[in-house]
C-alpha positions as CSV (number, residue, x, y, z in Angstrom):
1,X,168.2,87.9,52.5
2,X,168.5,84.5,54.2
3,X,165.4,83.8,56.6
4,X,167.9,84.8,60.1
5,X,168.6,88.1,58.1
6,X,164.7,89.1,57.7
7,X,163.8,87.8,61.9
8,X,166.8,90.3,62.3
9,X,165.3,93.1,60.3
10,X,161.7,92.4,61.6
11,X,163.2,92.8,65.1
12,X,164.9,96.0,64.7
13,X,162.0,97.5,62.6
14,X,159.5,96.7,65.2
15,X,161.7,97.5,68.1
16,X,163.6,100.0,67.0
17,X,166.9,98.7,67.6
18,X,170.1,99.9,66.5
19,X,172.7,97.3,64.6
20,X,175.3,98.0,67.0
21,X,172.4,97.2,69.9
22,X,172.2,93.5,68.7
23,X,175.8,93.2,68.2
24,X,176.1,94.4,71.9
25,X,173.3,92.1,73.1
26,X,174.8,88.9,71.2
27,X,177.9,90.1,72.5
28,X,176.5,89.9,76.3
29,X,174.8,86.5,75.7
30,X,178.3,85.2,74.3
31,X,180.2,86.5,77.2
32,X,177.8,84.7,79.7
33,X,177.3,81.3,77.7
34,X,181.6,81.1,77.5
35,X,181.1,82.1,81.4
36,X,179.0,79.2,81.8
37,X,181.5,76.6,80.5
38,X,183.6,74.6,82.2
39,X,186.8,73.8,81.6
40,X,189.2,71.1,81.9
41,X,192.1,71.2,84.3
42,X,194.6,70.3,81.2
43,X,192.8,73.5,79.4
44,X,193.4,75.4,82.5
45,X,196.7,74.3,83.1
46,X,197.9,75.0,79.1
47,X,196.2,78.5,79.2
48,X,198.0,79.4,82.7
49,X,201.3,78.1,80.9
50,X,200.6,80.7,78.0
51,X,200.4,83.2,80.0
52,X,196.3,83.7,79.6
53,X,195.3,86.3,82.4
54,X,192.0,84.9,81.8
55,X,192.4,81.3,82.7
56,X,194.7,82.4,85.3
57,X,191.3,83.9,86.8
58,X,189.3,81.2,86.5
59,X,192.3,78.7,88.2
60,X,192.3,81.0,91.8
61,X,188.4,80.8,91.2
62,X,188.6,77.2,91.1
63,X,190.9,76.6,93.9
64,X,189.4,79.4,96.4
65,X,185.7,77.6,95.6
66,X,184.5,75.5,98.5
67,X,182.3,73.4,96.3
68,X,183.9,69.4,97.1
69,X,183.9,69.0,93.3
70,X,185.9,71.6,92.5
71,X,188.3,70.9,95.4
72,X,189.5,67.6,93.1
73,X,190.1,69.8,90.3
74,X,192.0,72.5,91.7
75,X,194.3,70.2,93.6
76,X,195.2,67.9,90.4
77,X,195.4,71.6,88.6
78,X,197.8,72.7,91.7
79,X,200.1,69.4,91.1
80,X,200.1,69.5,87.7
81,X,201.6,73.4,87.9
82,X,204.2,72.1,90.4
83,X,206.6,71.2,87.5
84,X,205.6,74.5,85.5
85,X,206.7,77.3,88.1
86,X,208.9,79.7,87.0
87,X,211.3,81.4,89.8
88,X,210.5,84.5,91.2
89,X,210.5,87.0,93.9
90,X,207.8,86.6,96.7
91,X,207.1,90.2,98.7
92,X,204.6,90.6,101.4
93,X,203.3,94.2,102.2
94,X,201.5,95.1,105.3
95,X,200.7,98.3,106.8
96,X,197.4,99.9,108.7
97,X,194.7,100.8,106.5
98,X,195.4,104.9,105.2
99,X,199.0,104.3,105.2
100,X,198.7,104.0,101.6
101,X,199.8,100.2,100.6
102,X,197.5,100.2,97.3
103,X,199.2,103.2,96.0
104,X,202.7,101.8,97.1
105,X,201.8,99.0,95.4
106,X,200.8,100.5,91.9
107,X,203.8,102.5,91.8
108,X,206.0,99.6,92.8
109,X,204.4,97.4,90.2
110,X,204.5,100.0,87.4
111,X,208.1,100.5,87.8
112,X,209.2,97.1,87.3
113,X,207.5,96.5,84.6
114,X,209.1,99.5,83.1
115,X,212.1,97.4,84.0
116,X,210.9,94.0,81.9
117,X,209.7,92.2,85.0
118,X,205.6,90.5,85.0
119,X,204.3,91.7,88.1
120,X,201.1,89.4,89.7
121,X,199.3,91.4,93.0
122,X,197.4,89.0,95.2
123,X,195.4,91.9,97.0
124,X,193.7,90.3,99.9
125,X,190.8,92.8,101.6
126,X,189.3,92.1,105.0
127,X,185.4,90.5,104.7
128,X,182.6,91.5,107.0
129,X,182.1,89.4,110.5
130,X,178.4,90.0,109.9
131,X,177.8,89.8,106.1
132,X,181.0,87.9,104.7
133,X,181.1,90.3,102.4
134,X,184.0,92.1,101.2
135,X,184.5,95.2,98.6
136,X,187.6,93.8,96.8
137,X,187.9,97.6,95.6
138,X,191.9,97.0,94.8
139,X,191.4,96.9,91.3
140,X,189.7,100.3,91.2
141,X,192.3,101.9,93.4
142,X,194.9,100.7,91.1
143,X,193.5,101.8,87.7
144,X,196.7,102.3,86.3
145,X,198.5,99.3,87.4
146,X,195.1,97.0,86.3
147,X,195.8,98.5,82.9
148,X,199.2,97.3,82.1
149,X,199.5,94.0,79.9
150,X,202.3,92.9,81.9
151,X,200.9,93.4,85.0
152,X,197.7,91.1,86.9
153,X,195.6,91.7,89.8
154,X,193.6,89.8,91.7
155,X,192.0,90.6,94.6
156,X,190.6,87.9,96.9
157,X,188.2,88.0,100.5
158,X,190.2,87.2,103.5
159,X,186.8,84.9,104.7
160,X,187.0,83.5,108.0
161,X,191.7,83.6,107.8
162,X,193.6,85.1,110.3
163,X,196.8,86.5,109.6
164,X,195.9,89.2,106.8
165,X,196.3,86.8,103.9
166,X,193.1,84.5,102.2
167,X,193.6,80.2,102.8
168,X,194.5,80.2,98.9
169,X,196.8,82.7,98.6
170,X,199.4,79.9,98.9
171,X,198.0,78.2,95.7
172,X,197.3,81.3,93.8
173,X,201.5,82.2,94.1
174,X,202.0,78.9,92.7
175,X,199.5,79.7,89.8
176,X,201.1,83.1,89.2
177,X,204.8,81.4,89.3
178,X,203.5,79.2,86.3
179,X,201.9,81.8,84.4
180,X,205.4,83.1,84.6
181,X,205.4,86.4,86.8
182,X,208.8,87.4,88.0
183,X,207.3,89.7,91.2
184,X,205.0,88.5,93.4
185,X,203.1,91.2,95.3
186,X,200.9,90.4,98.1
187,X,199.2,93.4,99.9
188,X,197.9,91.6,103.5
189,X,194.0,92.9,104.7
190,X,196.4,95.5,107.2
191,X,194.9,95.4,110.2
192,X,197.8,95.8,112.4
193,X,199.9,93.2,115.0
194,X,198.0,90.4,113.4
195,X,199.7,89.9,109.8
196,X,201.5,87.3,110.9
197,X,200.6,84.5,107.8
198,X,202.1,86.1,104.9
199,X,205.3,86.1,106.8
200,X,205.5,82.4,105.9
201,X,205.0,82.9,102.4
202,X,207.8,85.1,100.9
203,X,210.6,85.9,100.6
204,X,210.9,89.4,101.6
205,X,208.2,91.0,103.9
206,X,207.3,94.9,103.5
207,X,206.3,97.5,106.5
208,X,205.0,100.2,105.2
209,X,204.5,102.7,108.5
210,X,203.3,106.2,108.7
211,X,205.1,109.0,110.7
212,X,202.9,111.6,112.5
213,X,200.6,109.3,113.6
214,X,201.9,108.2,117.0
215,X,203.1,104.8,114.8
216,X,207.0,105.5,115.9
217,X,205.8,104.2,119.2
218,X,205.1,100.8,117.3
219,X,208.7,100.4,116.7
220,X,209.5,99.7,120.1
221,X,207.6,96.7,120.5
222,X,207.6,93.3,119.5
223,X,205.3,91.9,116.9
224,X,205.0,92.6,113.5
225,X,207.8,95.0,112.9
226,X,210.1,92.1,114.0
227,X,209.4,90.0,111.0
228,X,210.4,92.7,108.4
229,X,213.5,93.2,106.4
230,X,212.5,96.3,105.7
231,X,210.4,99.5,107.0
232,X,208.6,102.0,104.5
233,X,208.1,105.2,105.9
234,X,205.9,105.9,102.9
235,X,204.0,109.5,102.3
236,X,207.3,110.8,103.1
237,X,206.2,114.1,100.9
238,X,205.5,117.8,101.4
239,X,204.7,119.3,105.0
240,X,205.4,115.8,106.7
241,X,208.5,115.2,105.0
242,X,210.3,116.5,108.4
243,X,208.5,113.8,110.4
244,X,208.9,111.2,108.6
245,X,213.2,111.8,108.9
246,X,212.2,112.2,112.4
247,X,210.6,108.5,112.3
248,X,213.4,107.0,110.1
249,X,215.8,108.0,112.9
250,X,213.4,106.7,115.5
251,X,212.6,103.6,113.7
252,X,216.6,102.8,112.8
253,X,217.0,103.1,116.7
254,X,214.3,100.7,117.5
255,X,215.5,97.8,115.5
256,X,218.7,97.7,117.6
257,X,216.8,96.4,120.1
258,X,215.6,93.1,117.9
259,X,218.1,90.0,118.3
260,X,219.3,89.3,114.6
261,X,218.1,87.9,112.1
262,X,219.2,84.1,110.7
263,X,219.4,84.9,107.1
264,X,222.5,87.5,109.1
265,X,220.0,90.3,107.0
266,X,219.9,93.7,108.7
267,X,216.8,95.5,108.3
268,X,216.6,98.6,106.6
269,X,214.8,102.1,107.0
270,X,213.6,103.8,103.6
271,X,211.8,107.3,102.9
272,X,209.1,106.7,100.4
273,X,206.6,108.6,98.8
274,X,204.4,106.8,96.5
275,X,202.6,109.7,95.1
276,X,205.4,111.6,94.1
277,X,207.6,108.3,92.8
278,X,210.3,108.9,95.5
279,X,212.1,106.8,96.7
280,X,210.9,103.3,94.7
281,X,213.9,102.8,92.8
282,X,216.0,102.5,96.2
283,X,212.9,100.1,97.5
284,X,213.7,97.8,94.6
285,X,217.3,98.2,94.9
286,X,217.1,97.3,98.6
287,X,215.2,94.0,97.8
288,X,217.4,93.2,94.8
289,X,220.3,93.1,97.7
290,X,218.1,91.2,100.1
291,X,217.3,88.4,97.3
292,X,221.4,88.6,96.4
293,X,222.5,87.7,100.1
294,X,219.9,85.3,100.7
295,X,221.6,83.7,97.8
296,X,224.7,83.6,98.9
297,X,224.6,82.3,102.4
298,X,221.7,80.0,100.6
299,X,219.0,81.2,102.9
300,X,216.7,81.8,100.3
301,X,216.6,78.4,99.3
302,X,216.5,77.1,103.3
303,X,213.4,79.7,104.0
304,X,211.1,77.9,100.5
305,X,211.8,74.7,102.3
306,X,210.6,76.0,105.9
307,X,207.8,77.5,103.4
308,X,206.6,74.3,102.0
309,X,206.6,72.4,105.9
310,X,204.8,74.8,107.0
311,X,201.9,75.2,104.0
312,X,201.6,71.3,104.6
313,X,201.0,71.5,108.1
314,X,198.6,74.5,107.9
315,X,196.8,72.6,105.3
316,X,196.3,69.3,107.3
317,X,194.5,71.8,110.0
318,X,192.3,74.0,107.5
319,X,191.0,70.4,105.8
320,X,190.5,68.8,109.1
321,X,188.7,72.0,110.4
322,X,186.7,71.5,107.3
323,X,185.7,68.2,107.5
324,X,184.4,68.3,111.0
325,X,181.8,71.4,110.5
326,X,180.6,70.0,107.1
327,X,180.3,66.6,108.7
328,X,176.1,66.6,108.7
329,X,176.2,64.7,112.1
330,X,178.5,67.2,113.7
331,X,176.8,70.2,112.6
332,X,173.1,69.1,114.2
333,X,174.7,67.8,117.4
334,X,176.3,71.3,117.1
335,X,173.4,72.9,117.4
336,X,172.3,70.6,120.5
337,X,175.6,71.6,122.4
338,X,174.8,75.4,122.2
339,X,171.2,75.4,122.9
340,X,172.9,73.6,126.2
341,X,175.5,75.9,126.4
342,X,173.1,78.6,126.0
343,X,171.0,77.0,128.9
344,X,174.0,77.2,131.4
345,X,173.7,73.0,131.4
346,X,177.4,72.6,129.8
347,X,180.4,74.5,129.7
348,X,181.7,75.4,126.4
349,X,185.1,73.0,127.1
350,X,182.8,69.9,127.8
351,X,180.6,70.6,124.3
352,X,184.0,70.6,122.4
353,X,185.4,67.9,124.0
354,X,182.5,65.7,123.2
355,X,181.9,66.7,119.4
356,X,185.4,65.8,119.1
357,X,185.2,62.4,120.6
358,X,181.9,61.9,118.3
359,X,184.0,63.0,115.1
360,X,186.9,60.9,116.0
361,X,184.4,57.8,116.0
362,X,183.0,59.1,112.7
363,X,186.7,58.7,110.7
């Protein structure tokens, strides 16, 4: 017995520990050293390319840190997976919180990969004004989905974003597309007229609406229900089955009154229940006809142009919005301005005004 052996057996002798116990605890201190190790954005890039749900992790962890380093990185790992993407189907789902997107989503997802197809969720869950926090719980609530090898979840905090979707959820699709997943699901924060961002991001966007709940009304105004292709009536199951044929009939009526669309798509109403696996396959199907006409009148291709203007644009204002509150100069005059603000001794419009004059001098 070598001299590592005998520490070993001294160890275990004196603390009574099991040798299953030390192969745990090496096993922990592995995990955590491999944790600790950085790699490259050609490692990072090859595992993506493989397929590795692990390295596909650590790239939306790269390019959602705010660390400046790591900004260089994870925009020469986001051009170097530009040439890598494989196509695929981009699907936004919205809905208010209870109207049971998570479990939409898990059935959804398990279906097609019963069909063959990789299946990426981009859950994105609302973060506290106060703490920042956010419980990124979407994992837990789909412990089937979570399970299945060709399926990946990854749920991200919305942060300071409006619109329902995180500022990276743009550069994780393009990290998913190169890892090679057919479907792209993104389920929005859901908090109602505001999910307006993931519109610009996909190719088909999902309204999953309740009936019961006085949400008919909703379908008679403008807003969000005007940017979907299609409405979910989902828990369409047991006693509320009647009302939700009720609200397919009042929702169908409503979208007469929105002008048409340009892709010359006509939204459709479906009867869904998650739970019970109802009504999935004709979700699917309905896409699958969507994503075919789109096609043909070459929409589909048009609306990923649009896509990409507008991702630029949005980006020139998130890094410009950035560089002005990091800017150390800005952010003590900052403080000046709303101590005077504070004091009544300038308005809120003058105090902008003149920490944007001093950044402009500062470029």
């Amino acid at each position: 017995m070598d001299k590592k052996q005998l520490n070993k057996a001294a160890l275990q002798e004196k603390e009574g520990i099991s040798n299953k116990e030390i192969t745990n605890e090496q096993a922990i201190f592995n995990l955590k050293k491999n944790r600790q190790k950085h790699p490259s954005t050609e490692e990072l890039l090859a595992g993506i390319i493989a397929g590795n749900t692990a390295a596909l992790s650590r790239g939306i962890t790269l390019i959602e840190s705010h660390n400046v380093a790591h900004k260089v990185k994870a925009n020469a790992l986001i051009q170097n997976c530009l040439e890598h993407r494989k196509p695929s189907i981009r699907i936004g789902i919205t809905g208010v919180p209870g109207v049971g997107k998570s479990t939409f989503i898990e059935t959804l997802g398990t279906y097609l990969t019963m069909l063959g197809k990789k299946v990426a969720v981009l859950a994105v869950d609302p973060s506290s004004s106060l703490s920042k926090g956010s419980i990124l719980g979407d994992k837990t609530r789909m412990d089937t989905l979570v399970k299945n090898p060709n399926a990946f979840i990854r749920p991200s905090a919305a942060g300071n974003a409006l619109g329902g979707v995180s500022r990276h959820t743009r550069e994780a699709i393009t990290l998913c597309e190169t890892a090679g997943y057919d479907v792209i699901l993104i389920e929005t924060v859901g908090v109602g007229q505001s999910e307006t961002s993931v519109h610009s991001m996909v190719d088909f966007f999902l309204l999953l609406k309740l009936a019961g709940a006085g949400d008919e009304l909703q379908g008679i105004k403008r807003g969000i229900i005007e940017m979907a292709d299609a409405i979910i009536i989902n828990k369409a199951d047991g006693n509320n089955l009647t009302a939700a044929k009720i609200a397919k009939v009042e929702f169908n009526r409503a979208l007469h009154f929105y002008p048409a669309k340009t892709s010359g798509w006509t939204p459709q109403v479906v009867l869904c229940s998650a739970l019970e696996n109802k009504g999935i396959d004709t979700t699917w199907n309905l896409i699958s006809d969507y994503v075919r006409h789109a096609n043909k009148e070459g929409y589909f291709a048009k609306k990923r142009q649009e896509q990409n203007s507008f991702w630029l644009l949005q980006t020139i204002e998130n890094q410009l919005k950035d560089r002005f509150f990091q800017d150390e100069v800005i952010a003590k005059e900052l403080k000046i301005q709303l101590e005077l603000i504070a004091a009544n001794k300038r308005s809120p419009f003058a105090a902008a005004e003149f920490l944007l004059d001093l950044h402009k001098t500062r470029v």
